[in-house]
Each structure stands twice: as C-alpha cells, then as structure tokens.
Residue, then its C-alpha position, 0 to 999 in steps of 0.5 A: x591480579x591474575x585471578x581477577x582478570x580470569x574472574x572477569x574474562x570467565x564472567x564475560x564468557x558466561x554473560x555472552x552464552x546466556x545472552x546468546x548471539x543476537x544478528x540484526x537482518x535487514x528488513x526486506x527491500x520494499x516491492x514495486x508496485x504493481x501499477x495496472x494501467x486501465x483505460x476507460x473507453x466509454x464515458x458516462x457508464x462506470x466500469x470496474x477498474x481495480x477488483x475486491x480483493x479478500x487480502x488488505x492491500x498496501x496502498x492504492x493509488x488512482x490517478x487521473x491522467x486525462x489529458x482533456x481537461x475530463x473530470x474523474x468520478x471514482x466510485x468504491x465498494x459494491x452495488x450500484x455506482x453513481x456520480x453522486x457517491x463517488x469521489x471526483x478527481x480532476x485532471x491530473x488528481x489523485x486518490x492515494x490511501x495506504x494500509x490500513x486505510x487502503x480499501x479492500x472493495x471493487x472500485x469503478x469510475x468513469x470520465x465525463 
C-alpha cells in the first residue's frame, strides 16, 4: 500500500514538471477612447475632421451633436467630398464602426 501511494505521488510529480506551471493573466484593461471634439465653423464647405491614418483603428464614432435642428453630411476617403457621397446624420445621429470595419481613410463633414 506504502508502495503505491509513493507510485502515484511519484507520477503526479512527474506529470506536473512536464506540464509545467500554467498562470493565466488578465487581459489588459481596455483603453478610453481618445474622443477628439471638432467644431465645424462653416456650413456648406466640408472640412477635414479625423485624419488617414496608416494604422487600423479600433472604432470610430462620429456624432452629431447640433443642437438646431442641422442635419450632418459625413464624407470618408480621399478627393473631392460631396453632399451626394457622404453619409447624413440628423441631429443627435451617430455613425459608429469597429475593427475591422472601422475606416482607416481621412474623413470630412459639414452642416447645413
């Protein structure tokens, strides 16, 4: 019986070396976003409001936070923006994408 329970206590020692010790982390704490604020000071003239970036981003939300009633044109990628390529969003509208969906391209907008 003695023999035994060295044989077992033996084969548990020699599992656990070969196993090794396995410690779990956490996962980092996610990050806050970095929410840039940008006025738009003339209506009617697109302007740049979030830069191209050459890394993948997260998420990207853009709001519109008039509050009179103005309707929002949103216009993502390169060249020339227009009212008829751009996305619209009422008062108080979001457009929100994450990763992957989340576009890397320069984005303008403006008001009317």
């Amino acid at each position: 019986m003695i023999a035994y329970v060295v044989l077992v206590a033996a084969s548990l020692a020699i599992v656990s070396i070969l196993l090794g010790s396995r410690t779990f982390a956490q996962a980092p704490a996610p990050q806050e976003p970095t929410g840039d604020l940008v006025t738009i000071v003339s209506g009617n003239k697109f302007q740049q409001v979030v830069p191209a970036t050459g890394t993948k981003r997260q998420a990207l939300t853009i709001k519109n936070n008039n509050t009179n009633n103005d309707n929002c044109w949103v216009f993502i990628g390169g060249g020339r923006a227009s009212k008829e390529n751009s996305i619209v969003l009422g008062p108080g509208g979001s457009y929100v994408r994450y990763w992957p969906f989340a576009p890397t391209d320069a984005i303008q907008a403006t008001y009317v």
